[in-house]
C-alpha positions as CSV (number, residue, x, y, z in Angstrom):
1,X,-41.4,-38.9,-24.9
2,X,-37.7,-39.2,-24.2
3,X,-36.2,-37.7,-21.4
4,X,-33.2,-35.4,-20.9
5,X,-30.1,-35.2,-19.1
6,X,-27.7,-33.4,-19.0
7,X,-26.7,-29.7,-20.0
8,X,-27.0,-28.5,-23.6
9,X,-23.5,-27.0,-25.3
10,X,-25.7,-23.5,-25.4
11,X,-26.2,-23.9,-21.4
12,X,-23.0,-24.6,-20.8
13,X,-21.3,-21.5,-23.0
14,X,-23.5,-19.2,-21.0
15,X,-22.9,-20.4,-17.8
16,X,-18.6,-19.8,-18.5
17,X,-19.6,-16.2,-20.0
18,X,-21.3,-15.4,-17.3
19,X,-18.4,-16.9,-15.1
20,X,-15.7,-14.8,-17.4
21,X,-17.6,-12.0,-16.7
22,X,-18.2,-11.9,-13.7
23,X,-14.2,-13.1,-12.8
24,X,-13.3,-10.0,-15.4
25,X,-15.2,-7.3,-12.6
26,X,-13.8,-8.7,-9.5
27,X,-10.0,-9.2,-10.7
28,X,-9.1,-5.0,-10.8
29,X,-11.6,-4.7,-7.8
30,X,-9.7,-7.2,-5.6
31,X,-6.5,-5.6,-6.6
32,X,-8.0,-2.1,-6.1
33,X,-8.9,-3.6,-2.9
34,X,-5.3,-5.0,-1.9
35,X,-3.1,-1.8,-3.0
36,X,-5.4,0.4,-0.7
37,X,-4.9,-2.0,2.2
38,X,-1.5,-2.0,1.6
39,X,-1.0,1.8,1.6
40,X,-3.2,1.9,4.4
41,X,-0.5,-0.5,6.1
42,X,2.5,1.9,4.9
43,X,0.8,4.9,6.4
44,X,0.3,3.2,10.0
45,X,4.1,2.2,9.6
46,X,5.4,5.8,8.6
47,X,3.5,7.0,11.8
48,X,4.7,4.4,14.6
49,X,8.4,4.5,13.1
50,X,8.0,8.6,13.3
51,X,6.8,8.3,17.4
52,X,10.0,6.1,17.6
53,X,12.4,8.1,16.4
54,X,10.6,11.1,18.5
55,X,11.2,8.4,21.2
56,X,14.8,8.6,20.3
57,X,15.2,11.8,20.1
58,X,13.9,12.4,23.8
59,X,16.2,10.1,25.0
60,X,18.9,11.2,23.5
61,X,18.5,14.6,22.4
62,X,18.8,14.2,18.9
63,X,18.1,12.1,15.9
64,X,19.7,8.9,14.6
65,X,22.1,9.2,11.9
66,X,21.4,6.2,10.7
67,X,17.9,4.3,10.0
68,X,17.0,2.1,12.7
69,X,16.2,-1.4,12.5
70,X,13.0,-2.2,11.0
71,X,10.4,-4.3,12.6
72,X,9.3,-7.5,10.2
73,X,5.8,-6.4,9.4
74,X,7.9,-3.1,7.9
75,X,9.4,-5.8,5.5
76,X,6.6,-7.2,4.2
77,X,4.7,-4.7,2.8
78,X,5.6,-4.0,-1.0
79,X,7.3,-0.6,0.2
80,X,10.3,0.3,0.8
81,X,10.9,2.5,3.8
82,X,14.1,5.3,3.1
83,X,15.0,7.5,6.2
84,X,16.3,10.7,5.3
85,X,18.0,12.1,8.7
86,X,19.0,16.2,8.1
87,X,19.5,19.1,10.9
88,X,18.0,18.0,13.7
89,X,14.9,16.1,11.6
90,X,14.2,13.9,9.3
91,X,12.1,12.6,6.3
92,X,10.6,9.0,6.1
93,X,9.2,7.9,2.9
94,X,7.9,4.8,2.0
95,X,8.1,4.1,-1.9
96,X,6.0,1.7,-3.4
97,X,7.8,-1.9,-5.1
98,X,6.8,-4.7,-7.0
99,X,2.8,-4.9,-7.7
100,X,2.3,-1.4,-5.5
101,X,4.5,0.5,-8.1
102,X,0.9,1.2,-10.2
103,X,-0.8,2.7,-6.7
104,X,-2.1,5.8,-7.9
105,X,-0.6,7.8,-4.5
106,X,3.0,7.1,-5.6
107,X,5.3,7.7,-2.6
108,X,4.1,8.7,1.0
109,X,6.2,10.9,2.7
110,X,6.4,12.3,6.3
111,X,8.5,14.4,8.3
112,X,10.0,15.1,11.3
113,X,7.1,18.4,12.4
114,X,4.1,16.1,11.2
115,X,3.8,17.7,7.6
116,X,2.3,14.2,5.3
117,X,2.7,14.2,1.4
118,X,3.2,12.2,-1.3
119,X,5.5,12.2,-4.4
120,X,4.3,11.7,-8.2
121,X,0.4,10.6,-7.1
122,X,-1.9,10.7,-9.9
123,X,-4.8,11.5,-6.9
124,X,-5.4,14.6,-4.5
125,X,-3.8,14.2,-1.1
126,X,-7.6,13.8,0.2
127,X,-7.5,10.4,-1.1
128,X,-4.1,9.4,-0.5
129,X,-3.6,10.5,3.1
């Protein structure tokens, strides 16, 4: 009796299906995965840069005009962060770029009394915020 080694070409196509499947699942979960974390991110952001322009504005008794600096974990998240100063509040909103653009929560928005939103979300405000 001869004896075998090796893999047979039927062994070896069903061990890269299985691979192929298995890599066809966990892509869209990973990146599921990575847009949540990053909106999770953009939420913690919108909050601390809300406390510092409440910061601000018991200092100096009013709002900034202008948007103030951003710290460098701000600018790597794929968001961008728009301040929107008006009477004596203001708006933050953090809209999604790049890869984050399909998020299904669109743009997350706060304001200056607390109230949390989002703009164009596919999902209920339950999930997004």
């Amino acid at each position: 009796m001869k004896l075998r080694s090796g893999w047979s070409l039927i062994e070896l196509m069903l061990v890269i299906a299985i691979i192929a499947i298995l890599t066809c699942v966990s892509i869209p979960v990973y990146s599921s995965f990575l847009q949540k974390s990053y909106r999770q991110q953009a939420k913690i952001n919108l909050l601390q840069r809300s406390h510092s322009l409440e910061r601000i504005a018991i200092i100096s008794g009013s709002y900034p005009t202008q948007r103030p600096d951003l710290p460098s974990t701000i600018l790597q998240l794929p968001y961008q962060f728009i301040y929107t100063p008006k009477d004596n509040t203001f708006d933050i909103q953090a809209q999604p770029i790049g890869a984050q653009i399909t998020d299904e929560c669109g743009t997350l928005t706060l304001s200056s009394k607390g109230r949390h939103g989002f703009l164009s979300a596919q999902w209920p405000m339950s999930l997004c915020w």
